[in-house]
VEXVOVEX-779696 format. One record per residue: x, y, z of N, C-alpha, C in turn; residue in three letters. Coordinates in Angstrom, 3 decimals. Each point is the difference from the previous one (the first is absolute). Example, Ala and Ser with C-alpha at 12.3 -4.5 7.8 and 13.67 -1.06 7.14 Angstrom:
<nodes>
+----------+----------+----------+----------+----------+----------+----------+----------+----------+------+
!      n.X !      n.Y !      n.Z !     ca.X !     ca.Y !     ca.Z !      c.X !      c.Y !      c.Z ! rest !
+----------+----------+----------+----------+----------+----------+----------+----------+----------+------+
!   13.190 !   -5.690 !    7.800 !   -0.890 !    1.190 !    0.000 !    0.900 !    1.200 !    0.000 !  ala !
!   -0.350 !    1.050 !   -0.720 !    0.820 !    1.190 !    0.060 !   -0.770 !    1.090 !    0.730 !  ser !
+----------+----------+----------+----------+----------+----------+----------+----------+----------+------+
</nodes>
This chain:
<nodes>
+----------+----------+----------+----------+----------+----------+----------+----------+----------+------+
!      n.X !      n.Y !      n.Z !     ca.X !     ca.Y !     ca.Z !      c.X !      c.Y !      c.Z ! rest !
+----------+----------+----------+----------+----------+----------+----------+----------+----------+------+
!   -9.626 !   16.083 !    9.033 !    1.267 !   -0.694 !   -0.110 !    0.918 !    0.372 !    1.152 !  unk !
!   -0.212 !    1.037 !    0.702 !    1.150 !    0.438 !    0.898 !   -0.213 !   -0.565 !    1.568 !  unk !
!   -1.196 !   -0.622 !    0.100 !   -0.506 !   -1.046 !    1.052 !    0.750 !   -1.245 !    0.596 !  unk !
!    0.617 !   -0.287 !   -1.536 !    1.046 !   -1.357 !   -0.015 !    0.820 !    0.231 !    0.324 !  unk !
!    0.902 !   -0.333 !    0.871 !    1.457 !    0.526 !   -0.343 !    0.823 !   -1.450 !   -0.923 !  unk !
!    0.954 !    0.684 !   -0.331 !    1.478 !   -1.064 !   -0.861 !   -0.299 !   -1.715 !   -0.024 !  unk !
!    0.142 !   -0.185 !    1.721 !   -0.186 !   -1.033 !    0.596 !   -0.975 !   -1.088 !   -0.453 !  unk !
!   -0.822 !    0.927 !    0.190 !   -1.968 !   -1.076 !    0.077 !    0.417 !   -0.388 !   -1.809 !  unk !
!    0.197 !    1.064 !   -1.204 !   -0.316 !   -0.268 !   -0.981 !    0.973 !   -1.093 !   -0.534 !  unk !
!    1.313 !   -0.303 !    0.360 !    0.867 !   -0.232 !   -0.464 !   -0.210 !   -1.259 !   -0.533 !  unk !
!    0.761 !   -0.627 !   -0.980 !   -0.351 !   -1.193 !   -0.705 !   -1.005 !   -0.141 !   -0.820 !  unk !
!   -1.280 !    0.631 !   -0.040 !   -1.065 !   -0.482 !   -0.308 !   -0.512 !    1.244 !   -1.126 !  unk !
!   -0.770 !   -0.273 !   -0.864 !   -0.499 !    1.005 !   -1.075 !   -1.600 !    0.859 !   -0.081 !  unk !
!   -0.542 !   -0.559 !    1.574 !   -1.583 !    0.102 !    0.783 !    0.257 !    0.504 !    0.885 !  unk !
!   -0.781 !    1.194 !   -0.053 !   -0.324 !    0.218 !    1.842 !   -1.292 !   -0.803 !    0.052 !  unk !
!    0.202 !   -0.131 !    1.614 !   -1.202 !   -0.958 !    0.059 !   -0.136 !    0.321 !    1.710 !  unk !
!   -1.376 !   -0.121 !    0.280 !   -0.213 !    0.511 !    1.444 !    0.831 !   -1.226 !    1.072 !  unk !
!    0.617 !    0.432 !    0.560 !    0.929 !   -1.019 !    1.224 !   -0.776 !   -0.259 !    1.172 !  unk !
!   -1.081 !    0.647 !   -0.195 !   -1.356 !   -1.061 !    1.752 !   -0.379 !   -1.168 !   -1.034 !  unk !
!   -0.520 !    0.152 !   -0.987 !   -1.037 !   -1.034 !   -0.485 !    0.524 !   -0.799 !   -1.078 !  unk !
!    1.587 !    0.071 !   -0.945 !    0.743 !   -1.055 !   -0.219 !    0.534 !   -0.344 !    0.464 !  unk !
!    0.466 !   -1.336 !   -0.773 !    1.515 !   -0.169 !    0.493 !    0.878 !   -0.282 !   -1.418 !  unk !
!    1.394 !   -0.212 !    0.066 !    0.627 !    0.159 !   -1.871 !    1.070 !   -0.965 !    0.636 !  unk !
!    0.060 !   -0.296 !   -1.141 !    2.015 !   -0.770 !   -0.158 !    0.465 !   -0.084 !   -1.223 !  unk !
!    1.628 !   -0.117 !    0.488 !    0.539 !    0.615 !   -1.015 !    1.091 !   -1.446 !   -0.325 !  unk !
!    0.328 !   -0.574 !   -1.371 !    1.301 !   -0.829 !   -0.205 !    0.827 !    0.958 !   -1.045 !  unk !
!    1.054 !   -0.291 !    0.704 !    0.912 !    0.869 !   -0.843 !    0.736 !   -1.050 !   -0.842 !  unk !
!    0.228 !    0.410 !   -0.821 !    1.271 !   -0.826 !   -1.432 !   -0.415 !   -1.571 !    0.591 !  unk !
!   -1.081 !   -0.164 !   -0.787 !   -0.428 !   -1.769 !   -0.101 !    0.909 !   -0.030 !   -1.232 !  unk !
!    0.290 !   -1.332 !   -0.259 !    0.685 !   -0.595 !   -0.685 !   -1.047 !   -0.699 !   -1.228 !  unk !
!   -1.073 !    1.228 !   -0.078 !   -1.099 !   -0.637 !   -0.849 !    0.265 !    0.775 !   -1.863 !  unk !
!   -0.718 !   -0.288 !   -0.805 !   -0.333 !    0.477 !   -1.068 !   -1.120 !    1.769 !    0.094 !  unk !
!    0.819 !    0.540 !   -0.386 !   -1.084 !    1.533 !   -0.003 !   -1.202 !   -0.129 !   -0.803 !  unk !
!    0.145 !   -0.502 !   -1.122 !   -1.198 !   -0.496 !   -0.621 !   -0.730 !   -0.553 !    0.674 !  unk !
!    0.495 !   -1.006 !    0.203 !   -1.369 !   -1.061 !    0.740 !   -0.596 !    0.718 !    1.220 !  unk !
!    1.461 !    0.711 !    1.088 !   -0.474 !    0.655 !    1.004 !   -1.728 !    0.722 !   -0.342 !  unk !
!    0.198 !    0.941 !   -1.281 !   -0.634 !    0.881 !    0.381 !   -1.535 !   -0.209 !   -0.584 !  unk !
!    0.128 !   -1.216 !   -1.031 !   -1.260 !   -0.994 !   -0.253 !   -1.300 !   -0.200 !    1.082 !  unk !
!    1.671 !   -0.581 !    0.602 !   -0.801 !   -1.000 !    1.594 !   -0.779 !    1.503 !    0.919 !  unk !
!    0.619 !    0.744 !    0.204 !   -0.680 !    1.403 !    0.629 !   -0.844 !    0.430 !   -0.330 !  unk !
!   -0.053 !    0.118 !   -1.393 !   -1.380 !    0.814 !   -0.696 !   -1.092 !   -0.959 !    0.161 !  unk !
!    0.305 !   -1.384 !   -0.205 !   -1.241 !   -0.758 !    0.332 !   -0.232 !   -0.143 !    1.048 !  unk !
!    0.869 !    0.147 !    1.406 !   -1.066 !   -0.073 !    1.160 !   -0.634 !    0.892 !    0.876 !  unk !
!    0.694 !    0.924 !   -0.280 !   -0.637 !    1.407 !    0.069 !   -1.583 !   -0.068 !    0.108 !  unk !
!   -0.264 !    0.424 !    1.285 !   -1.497 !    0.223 !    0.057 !   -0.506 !   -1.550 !    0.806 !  unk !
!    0.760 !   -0.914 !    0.167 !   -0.430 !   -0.915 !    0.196 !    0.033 !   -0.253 !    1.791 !  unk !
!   -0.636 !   -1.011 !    0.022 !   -0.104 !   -0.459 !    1.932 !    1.312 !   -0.510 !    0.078 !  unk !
!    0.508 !    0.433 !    1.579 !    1.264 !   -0.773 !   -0.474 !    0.165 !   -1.565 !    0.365 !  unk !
!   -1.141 !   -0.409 !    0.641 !   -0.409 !   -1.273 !   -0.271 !    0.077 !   -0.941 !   -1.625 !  unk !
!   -1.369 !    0.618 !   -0.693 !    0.280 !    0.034 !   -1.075 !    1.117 !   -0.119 !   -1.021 !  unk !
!    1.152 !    1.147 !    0.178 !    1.209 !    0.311 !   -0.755 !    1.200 !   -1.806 !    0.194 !  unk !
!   -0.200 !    0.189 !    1.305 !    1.340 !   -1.283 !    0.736 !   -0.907 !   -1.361 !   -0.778 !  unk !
!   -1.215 !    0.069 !    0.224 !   -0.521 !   -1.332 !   -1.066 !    0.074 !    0.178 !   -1.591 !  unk !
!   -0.255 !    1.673 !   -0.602 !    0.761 !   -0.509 !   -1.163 !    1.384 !   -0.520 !   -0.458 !  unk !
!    0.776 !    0.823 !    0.954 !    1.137 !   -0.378 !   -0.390 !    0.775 !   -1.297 !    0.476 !  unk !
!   -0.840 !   -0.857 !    0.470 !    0.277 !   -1.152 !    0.599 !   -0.232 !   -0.909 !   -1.158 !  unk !
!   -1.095 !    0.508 !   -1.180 !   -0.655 !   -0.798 !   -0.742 !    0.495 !    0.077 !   -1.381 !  unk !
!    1.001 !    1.156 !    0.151 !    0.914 !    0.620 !   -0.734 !    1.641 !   -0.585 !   -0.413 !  unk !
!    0.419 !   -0.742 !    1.501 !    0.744 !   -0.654 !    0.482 !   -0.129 !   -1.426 !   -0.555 !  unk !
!   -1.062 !   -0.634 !    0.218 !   -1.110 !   -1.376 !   -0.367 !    0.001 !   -0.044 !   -1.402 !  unk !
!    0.481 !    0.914 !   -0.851 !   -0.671 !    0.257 !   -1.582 !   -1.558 !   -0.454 !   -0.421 !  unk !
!   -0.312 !    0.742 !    1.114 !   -1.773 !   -0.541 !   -0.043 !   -0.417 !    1.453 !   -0.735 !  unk !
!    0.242 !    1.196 !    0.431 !   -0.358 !    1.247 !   -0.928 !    1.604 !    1.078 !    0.273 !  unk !
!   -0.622 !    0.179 !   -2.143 !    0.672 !    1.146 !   -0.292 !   -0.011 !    1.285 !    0.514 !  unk !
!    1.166 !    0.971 !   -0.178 !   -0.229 !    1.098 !    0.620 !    0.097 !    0.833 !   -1.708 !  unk !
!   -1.444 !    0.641 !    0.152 !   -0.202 !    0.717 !   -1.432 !    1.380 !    0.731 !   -0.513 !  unk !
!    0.471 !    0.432 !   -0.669 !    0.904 !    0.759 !   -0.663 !   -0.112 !    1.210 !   -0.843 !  unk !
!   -0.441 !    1.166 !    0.572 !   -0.104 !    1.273 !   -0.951 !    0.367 !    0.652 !   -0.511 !  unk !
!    1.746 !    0.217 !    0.293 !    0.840 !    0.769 !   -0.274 !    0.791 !   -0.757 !   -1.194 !  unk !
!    0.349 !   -1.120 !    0.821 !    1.392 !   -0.434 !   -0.623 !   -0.282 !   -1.560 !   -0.462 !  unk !
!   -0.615 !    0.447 !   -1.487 !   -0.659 !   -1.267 !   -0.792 !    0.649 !   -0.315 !   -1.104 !  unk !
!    1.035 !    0.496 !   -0.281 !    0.598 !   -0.148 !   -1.440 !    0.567 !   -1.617 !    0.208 !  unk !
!   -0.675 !   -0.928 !   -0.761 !   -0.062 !   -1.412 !   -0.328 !   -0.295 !   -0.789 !    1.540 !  unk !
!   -0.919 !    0.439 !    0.415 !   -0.443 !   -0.979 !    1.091 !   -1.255 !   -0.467 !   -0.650 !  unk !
!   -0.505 !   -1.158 !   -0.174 !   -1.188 !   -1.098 !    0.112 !   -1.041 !    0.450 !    0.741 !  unk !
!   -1.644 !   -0.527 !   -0.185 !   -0.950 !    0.176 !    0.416 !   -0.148 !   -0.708 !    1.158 !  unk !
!   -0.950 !    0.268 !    0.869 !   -0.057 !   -0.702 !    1.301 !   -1.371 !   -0.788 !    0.240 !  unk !
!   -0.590 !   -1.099 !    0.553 !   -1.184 !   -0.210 !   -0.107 !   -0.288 !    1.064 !    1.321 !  unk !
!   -1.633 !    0.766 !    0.002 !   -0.427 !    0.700 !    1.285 !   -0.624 !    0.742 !   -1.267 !  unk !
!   -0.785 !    0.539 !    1.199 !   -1.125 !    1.205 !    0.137 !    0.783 !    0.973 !   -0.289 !  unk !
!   -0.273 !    0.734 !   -1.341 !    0.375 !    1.583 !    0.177 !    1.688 !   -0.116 !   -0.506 !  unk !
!    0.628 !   -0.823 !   -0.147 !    1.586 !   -0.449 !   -0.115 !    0.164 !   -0.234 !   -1.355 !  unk !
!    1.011 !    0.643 !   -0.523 !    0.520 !    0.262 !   -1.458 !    1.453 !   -0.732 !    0.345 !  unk !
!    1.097 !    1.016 !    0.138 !    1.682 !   -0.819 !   -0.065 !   -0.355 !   -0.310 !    1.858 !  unk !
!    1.045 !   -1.007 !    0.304 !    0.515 !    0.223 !    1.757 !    1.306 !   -1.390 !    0.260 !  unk !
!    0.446 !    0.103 !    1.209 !    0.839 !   -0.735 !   -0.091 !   -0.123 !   -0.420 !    1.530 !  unk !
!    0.787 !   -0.549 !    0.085 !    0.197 !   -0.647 !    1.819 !    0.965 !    0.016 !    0.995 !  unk !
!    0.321 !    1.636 !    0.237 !    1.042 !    0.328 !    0.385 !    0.226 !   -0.402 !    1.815 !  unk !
!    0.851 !   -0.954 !    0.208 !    0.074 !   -1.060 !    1.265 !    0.566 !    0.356 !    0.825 !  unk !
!    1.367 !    0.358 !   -0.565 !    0.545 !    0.748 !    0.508 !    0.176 !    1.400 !    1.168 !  unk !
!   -0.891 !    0.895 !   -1.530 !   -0.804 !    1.130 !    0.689 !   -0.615 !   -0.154 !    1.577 !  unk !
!   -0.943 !   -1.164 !   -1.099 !   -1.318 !    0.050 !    1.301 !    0.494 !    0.032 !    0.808 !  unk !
!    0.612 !   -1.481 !    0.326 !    1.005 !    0.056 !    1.568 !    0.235 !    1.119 !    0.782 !  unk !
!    0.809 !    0.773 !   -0.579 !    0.779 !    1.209 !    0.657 !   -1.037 !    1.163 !    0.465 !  unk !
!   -0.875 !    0.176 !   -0.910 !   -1.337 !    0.904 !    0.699 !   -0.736 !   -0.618 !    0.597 !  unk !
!   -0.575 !   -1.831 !    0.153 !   -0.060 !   -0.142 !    1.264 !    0.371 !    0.481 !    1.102 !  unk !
!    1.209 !   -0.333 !    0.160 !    1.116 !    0.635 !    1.331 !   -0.398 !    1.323 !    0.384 !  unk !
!   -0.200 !    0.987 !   -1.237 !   -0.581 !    1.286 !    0.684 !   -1.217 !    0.312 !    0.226 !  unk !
!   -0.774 !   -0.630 !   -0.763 !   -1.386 !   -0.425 !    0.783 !   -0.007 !   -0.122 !    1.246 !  unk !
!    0.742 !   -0.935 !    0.538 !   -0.349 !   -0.427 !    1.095 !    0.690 !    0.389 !    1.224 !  unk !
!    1.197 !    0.874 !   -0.673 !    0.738 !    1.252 !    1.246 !   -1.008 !    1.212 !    0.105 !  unk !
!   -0.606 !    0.411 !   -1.437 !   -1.646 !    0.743 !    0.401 !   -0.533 !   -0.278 !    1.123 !  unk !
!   -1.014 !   -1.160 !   -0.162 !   -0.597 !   -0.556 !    1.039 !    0.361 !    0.208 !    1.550 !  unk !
!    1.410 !   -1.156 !    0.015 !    0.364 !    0.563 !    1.469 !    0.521 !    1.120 !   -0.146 !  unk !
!    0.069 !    0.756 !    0.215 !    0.177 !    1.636 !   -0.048 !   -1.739 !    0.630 !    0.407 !  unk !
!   -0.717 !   -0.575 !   -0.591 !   -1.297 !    0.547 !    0.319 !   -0.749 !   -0.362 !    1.193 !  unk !
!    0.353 !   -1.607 !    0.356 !   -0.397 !   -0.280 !    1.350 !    0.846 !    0.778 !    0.985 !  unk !
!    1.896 !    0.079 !   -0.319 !    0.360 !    1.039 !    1.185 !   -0.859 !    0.870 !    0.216 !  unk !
!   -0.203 !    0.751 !   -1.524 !   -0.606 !    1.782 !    0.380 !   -1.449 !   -0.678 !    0.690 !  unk !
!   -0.686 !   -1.296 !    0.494 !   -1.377 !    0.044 !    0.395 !   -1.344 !    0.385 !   -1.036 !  unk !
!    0.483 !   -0.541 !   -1.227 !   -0.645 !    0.280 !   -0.869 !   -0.840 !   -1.291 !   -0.547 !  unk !
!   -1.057 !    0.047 !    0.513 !   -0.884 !   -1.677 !   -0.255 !   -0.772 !    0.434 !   -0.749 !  unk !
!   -0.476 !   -1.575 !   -0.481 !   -1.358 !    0.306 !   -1.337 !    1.146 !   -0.798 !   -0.966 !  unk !
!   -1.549 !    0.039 !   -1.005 !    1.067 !   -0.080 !   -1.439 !    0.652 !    1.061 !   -0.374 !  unk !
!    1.196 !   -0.338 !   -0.908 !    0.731 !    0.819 !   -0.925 !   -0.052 !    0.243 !   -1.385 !  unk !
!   -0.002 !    0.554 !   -0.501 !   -0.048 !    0.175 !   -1.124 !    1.163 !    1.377 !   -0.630 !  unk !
!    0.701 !   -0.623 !   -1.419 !    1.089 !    0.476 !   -0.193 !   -0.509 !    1.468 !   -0.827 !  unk !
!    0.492 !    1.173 !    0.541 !   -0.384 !    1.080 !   -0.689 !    1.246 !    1.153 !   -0.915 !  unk !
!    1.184 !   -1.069 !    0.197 !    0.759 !    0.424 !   -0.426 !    1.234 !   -0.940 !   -0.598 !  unk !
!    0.479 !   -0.343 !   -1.351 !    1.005 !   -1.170 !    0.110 !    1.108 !    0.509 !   -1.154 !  unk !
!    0.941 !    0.189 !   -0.114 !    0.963 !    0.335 !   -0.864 !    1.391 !   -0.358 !   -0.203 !  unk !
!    0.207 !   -0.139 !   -1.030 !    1.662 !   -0.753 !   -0.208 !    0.826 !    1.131 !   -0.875 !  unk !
!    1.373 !    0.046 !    0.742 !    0.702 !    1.056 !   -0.908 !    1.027 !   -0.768 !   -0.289 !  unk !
!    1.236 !    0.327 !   -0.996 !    0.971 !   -0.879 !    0.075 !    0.813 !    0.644 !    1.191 !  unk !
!    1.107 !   -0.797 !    0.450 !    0.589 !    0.322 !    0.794 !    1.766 !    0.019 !   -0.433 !  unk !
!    0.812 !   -0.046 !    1.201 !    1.252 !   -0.096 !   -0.708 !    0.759 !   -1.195 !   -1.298 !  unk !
!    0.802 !    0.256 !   -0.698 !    0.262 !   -1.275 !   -0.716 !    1.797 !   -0.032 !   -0.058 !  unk !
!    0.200 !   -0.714 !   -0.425 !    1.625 !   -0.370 !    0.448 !    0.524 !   -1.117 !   -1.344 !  unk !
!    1.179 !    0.470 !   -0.243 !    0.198 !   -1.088 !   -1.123 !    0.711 !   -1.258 !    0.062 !  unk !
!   -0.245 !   -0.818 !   -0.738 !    0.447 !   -1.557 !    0.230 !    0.208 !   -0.463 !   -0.726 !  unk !
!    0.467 !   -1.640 !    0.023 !    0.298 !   -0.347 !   -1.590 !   -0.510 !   -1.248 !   -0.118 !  unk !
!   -0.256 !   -0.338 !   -1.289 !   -0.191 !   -1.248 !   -0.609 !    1.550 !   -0.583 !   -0.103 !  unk !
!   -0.092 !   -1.441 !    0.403 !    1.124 !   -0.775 !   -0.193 !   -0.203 !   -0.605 !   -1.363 !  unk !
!    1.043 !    0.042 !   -1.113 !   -0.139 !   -0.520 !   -1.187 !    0.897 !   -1.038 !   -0.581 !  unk !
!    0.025 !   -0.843 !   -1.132 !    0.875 !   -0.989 !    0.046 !    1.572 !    0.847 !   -0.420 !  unk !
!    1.092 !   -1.170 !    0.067 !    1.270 !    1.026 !   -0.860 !    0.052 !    1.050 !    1.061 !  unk !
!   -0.020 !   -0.108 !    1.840 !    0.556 !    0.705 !    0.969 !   -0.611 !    1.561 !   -0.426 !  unk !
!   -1.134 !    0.389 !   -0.798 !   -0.316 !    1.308 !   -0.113 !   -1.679 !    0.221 !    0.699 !  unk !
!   -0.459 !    1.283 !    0.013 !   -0.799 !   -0.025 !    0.835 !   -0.953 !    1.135 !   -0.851 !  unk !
!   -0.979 !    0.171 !    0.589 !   -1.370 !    1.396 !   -0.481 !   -0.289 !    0.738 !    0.948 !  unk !
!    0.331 !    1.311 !   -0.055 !   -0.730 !    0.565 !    0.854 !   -1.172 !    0.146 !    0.094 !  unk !
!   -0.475 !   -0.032 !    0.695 !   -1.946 !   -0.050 !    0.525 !   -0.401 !    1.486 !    1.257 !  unk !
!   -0.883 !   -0.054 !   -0.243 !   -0.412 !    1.346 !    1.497 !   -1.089 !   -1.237 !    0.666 !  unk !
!    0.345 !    0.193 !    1.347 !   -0.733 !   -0.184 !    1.189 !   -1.012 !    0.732 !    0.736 !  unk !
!   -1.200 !   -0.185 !   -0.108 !   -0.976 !    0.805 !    0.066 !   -0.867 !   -0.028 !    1.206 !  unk !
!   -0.627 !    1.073 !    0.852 !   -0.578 !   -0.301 !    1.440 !   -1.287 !    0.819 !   -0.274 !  unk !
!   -0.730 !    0.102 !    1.072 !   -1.155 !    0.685 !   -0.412 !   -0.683 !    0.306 !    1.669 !  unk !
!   -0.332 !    1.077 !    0.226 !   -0.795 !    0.215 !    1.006 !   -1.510 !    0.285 !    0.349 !  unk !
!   -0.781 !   -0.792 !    0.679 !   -0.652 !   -0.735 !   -0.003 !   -1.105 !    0.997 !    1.116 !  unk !
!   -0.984 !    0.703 !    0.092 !   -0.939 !    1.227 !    1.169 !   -1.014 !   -1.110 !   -0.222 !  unk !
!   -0.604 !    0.509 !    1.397 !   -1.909 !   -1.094 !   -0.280 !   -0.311 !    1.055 !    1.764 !  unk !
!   -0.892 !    0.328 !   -0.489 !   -0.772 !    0.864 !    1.230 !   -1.521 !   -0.496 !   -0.122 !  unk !
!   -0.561 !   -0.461 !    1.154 !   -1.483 !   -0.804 !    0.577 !   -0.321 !    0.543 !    0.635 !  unk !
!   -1.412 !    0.417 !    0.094 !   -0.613 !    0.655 !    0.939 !   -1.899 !   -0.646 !    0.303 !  unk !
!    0.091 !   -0.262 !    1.001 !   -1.492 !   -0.580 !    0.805 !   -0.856 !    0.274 !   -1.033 !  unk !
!   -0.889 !   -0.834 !   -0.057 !   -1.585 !    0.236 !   -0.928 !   -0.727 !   -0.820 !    0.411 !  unk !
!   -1.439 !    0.508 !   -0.008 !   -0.935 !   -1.131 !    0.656 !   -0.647 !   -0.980 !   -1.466 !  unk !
!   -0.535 !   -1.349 !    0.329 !    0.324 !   -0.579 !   -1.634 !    0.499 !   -1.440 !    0.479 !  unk !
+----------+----------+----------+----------+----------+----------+----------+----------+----------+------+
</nodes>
C-alpha cells in the first residue's frame, strides 16, 4: 500500500496496476443508486464491447438488467437465468459515458486489444434537498440524489 501515493488512489475504491489499465471516474450523475449499482454488478467482467451493446439494448428495452438486491415488488423478466429486472435508461446512458471516457483513456495510455471490464462500482454520491411543487401554493420536500460511478479495463486476449 505505501507504493501508491494519495494521488494515484484518489477517487476510486481499487488499486489497479496503472501500465496495463486504464479507469474512469463520473462523479454525482444525476442517476438512481439503485439502478446505478444493478447496472455495475451486471457488467462487471464483461468486454467492453460487449457491456456498450448491452446497455444499448438496455436503452432499446430489448433486455432487462437482472435485479438482485433491490426486488421488493419488481415483476419477472423474460431471459435466461432472470427472476425480477427492470430497464433502467436512464442509468444505462450515464455509464455509457463512462464507458467510453474508459476507453479513450486507454487508447491515450496506448493500450490496444480488447477490453474487458475488471472492475465497475456505484456509490451514492452527494444529495441536496428540493421540493415538490404542490397544489394550494405548498410544496414537499424531496432529497436529490447523485451517485458516483468507477469502471477500470484492462487488455485481454479473447
Amino acid at each position: 500500500m505505501s507504493q501508491f501515493t494519495k494521488k494515484e488512489m484518489s477517487g476510486y475504491t481499487k488499486i489497479a496496476d496503472f501500465g496495463t489499465t486504464a479507469r474512469a471516474l463520473g462523479k454525482e450523475l444525476s442517476i438512481s443508486p439503485r439502478h446505478a449499482i444493478e447496472v455495475c454488478r451486471e457488467i462487471k467482467g464483461m468486454p467492453l464491447d460487449d457491456a456498450v451493446e448491452f446497455l444499448e439494448d438496455v436503452i432499446e428495452l430489448k433486455t432487462a438488467v437482472p435485479f438482485k438486491r433491490h426486488v421488493h415488488g419488481l415483476p419477472h423478466r423474460k431471459g435466461k437465468g432472470m427472476a425480477t429486472g427492470r430497464y433502467p435508461q436512464k442509468a444505462a446512458r450515464a455509464i455509457i459515458d463512462v464507458l467510453e471516457q474508459a476507453r479513450n483513456n486507454a487508447e491515450f495510455k496506448e493500450i490496444t486489444g480488447s477490453l474487458r471490464i475488471v472492475h465497475a462500482a456505484a456509490h451514492r454520491g452527494r444529495a441536496w434537498h428540493s421540493w415538490f411543487q404542490r397544489a394550494h401554493g405548498r410544496s414537499t420536500p424531496k432529497m436529490r440524489e447523485t451517485v458516483n460511478v468507477e469502471i477500470i479495463v484492462e487488455e485481454f486476449e479473447g
